[in-house]
N, C-alpha and C positions, 0 to 999 in steps of 0.2 A: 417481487417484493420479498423483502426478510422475514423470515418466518420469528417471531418472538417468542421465547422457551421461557419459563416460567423455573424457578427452584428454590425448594424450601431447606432453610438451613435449622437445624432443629439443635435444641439445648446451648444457643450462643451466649455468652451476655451481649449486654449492649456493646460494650467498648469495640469486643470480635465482630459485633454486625457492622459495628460502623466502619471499622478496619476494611470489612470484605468491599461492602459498599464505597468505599471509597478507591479501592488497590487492586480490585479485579473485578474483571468482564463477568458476563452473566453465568458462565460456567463454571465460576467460584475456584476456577481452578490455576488462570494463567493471568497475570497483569498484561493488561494491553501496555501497549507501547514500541520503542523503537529500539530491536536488539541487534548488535554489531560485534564481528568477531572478523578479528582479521588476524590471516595465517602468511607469513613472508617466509618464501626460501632463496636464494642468492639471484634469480633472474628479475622474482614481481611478490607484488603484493598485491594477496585475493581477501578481498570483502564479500565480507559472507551477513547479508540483512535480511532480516525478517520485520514485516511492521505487522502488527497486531490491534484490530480496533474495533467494538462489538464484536461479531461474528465474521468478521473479516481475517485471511490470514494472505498474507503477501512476502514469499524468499526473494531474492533479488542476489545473484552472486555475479562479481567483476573485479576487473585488475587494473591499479593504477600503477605508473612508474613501470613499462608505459600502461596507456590505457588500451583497457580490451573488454567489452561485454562478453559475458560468460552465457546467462541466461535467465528466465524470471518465468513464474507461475505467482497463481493465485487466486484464490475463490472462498468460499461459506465453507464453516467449520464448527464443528461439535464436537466432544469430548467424551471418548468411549471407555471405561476401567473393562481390566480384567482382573483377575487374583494374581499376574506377576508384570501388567504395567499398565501405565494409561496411556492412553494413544488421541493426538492429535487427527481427527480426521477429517479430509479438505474435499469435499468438492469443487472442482476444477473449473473457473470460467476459462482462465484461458491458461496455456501453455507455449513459453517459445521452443521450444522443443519435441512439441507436438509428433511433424512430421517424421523423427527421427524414431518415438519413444512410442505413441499414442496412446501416453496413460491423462486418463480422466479424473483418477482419483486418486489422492494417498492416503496412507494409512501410518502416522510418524510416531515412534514412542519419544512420549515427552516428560519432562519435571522441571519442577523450579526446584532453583540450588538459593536458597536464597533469594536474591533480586535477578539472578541468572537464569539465566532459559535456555535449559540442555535439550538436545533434537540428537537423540542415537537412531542416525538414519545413513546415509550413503558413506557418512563419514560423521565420528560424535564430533558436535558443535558446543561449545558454549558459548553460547553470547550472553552481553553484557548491559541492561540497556542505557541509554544517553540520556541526557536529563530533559525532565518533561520544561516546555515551553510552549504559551499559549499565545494563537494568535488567531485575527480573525479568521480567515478564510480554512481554520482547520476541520477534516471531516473526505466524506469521500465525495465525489461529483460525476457526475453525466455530462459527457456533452449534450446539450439539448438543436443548439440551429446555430446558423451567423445572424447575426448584429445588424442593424438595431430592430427590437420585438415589434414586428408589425402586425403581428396576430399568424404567424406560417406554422406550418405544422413544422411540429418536435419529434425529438428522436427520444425516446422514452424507454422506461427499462422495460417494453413491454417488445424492444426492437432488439433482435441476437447482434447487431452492429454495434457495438459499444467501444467507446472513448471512456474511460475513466482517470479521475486524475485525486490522487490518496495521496492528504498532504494532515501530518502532524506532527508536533514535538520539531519543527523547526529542519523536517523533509517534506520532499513531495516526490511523486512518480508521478506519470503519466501513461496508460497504458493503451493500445486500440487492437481491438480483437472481436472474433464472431463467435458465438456461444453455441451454435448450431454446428454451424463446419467445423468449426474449431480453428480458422485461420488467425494465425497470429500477426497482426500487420506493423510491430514496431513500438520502444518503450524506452521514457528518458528518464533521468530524475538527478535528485541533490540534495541539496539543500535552500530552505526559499525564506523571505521573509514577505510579510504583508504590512504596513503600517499607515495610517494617513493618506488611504487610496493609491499606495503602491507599491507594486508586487513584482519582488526580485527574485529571478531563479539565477542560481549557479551550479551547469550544471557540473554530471560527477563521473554520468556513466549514458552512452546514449546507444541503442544496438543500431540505427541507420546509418554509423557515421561518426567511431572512437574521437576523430580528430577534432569535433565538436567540443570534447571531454575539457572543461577548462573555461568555456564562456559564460558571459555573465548576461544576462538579458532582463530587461526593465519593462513590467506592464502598468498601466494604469486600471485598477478595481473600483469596482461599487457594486456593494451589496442591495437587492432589492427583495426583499422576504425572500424567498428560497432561489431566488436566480443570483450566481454569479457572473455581470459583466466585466469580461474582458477585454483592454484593447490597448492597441501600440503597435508595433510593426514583429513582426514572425523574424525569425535568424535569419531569413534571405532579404528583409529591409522593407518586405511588402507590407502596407498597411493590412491592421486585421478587427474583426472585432465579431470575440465568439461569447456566446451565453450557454453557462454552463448551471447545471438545475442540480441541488440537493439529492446525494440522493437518502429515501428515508429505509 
């Protein structure tokens, strides 16, 4: 479960409460949302994303033109100052480059520039973010079981095998991975829409399989209090139908 951090902002007026409350996450510090910086030299162009939402932090770096997955991390974050920065700090569900690296955790100096989200880390980023867009199915998700609910036991955040699928501002990812081992098993995303019971992904960037990078795939949704059903047939044509559970 999310732990919820509580913070007092002291001597505001109203209009700066409203401001905060409205434009930033509970650390008073970073606007959630979806920030994008893309760096082209003569061969490719590298997309450098970070999504931001509650206490979630999610990087996501790849190449189109052509297409090639680079790598993704992501996990719970908190917001640490010193007297010469403040620092983004993430612990780590999962890491696709775990095996290589086997860092759990980071430690990132961060500032907003404005509406900009500067990360002086491996390499100073500035990203930019994209414009907000609200749609149903936005928020993070679990997979929970397959389809249809007959009363089967669930995969719950209480199991290190996690499926997550972190979709806002008109992206989505998809992640699966074990919070214990650390095995990282695979992560797609793009851009999706939800509307009218149906939910389009295209995708953008897929690490099992670049040549995927470019297809467009159509589900049928329905929301039931905190279960998202999903169904229509998976990229290989098989029919499918997964239920996917809030998470809070």
């Amino acid at each position: 479960m999310k732990e919820k951090r509580k913070y007092t902002v002291l001597s505001c007026s109203l209009l700066t409460l409203l401001f905060l409350t409205a434009n930033f996450i509970a650390n008073g510090q970073i606007s959630e949302g979806i920030y994008v910086d893309t760096l082209e030299n003569t061969s490719s162009k590298r997309i450098h994303q970070v999504k931001i939402l509650d206490d979630y932090f999610i990087y996501t770096a790849y190449e189109n033109e052509p297409a090639n997955f680079i790598k993704t991390f992501g996990g719970f974050f908190t917001i640490e100052k010193t007297d010469a920065k403040t620092l983004l700090v993430v612990l780590l569900e999962f890491n696709s480059n775990y095996e290589q690296d086997s860092i759990r955790q980071l430690s990132i100096p961060v500032k907003m520039i404005g509406e900009k989200l500067q990360l002086n880390w491996f390499e100073e980023l500035t990203l930019e973010p994209i414009e907000t867009k609200t749609q149903d199915l936005d928020g993070e998700w679990l997979f929970a079981t397959r389809g249809p609910d007959t009363g089967q036991e669930r995969r719950g955040e209480e199991s290190s095998r996690k499926t997550l699928k972190f979709l806002k501002d008109g992206t989505f990812q998809w992640i699966a991975y074990d919070t214990e081992s650390f095995r990282f098993s695979g992560t797609g995303g793009g851009s999706y829409s939800s509307k009218d019971g149906v939910y389009t992904e295209q995708i953008e960037f897929f690490s099992k399989d670049n040549s995927r990078v470019g297809a467009t795939l159509e589900f049928n949704y329905e929301l039931n209090e905190n279960d998202w059903h999903h169904t229509g047939n998976n990229s290989k044509g098989e029919p499918m139908y997964e239920i996917w559970a809030k998470r809070e």
